[in-house]
C-alpha positions as CSV (number, residue, x, y, z in Angstrom):
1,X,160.5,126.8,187.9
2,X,162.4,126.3,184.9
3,X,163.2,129.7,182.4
4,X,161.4,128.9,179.5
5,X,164.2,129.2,176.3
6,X,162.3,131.8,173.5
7,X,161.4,129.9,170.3
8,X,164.2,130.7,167.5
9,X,165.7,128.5,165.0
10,X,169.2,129.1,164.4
11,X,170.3,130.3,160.7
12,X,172.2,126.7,160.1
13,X,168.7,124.9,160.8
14,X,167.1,127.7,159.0
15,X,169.0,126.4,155.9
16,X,169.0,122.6,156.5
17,X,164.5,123.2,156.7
18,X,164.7,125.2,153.5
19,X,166.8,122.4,151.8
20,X,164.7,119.4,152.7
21,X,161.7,121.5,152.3
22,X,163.0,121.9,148.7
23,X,163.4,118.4,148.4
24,X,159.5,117.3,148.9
25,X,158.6,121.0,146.7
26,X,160.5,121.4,144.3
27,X,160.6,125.3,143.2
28,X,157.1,126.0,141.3
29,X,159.1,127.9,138.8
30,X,162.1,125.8,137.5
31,X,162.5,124.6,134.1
32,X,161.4,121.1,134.9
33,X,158.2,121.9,137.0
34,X,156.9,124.1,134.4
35,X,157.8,121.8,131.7
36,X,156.1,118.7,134.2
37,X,153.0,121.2,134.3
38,X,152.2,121.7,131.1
39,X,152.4,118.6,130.0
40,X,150.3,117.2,132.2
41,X,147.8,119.8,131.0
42,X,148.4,119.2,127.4
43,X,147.7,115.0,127.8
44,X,144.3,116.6,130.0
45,X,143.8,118.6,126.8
46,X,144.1,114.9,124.5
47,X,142.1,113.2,127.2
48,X,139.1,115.6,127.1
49,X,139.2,115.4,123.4
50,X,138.8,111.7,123.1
């Protein structure tokens, strides 16, 4: 039988996931996401008010 190789993920690959993951998510916190967030609640806001 065939020795099994332990599940691990090399720091390089490590990185390259975190980069692409960064890619589809941007950070929830940067400028641009917060700015994106509220205003998309401030045209909700105009919307419910119409």
């Amino acid at each position: 039988m065939a020795k099994r190789v332990p599940d691990t993920i090399t720091d390089r690959r490590w990185a390259a996931l975190g980069r692409r993951a960064e890619k589809v998510a941007p950070p929830l916190f940067s400028d641009e996401a917060v700015r994106r967030r509220l205003a998309a609640s401030a045209q909700k806001r105009k919307a419910d008010q119409s």
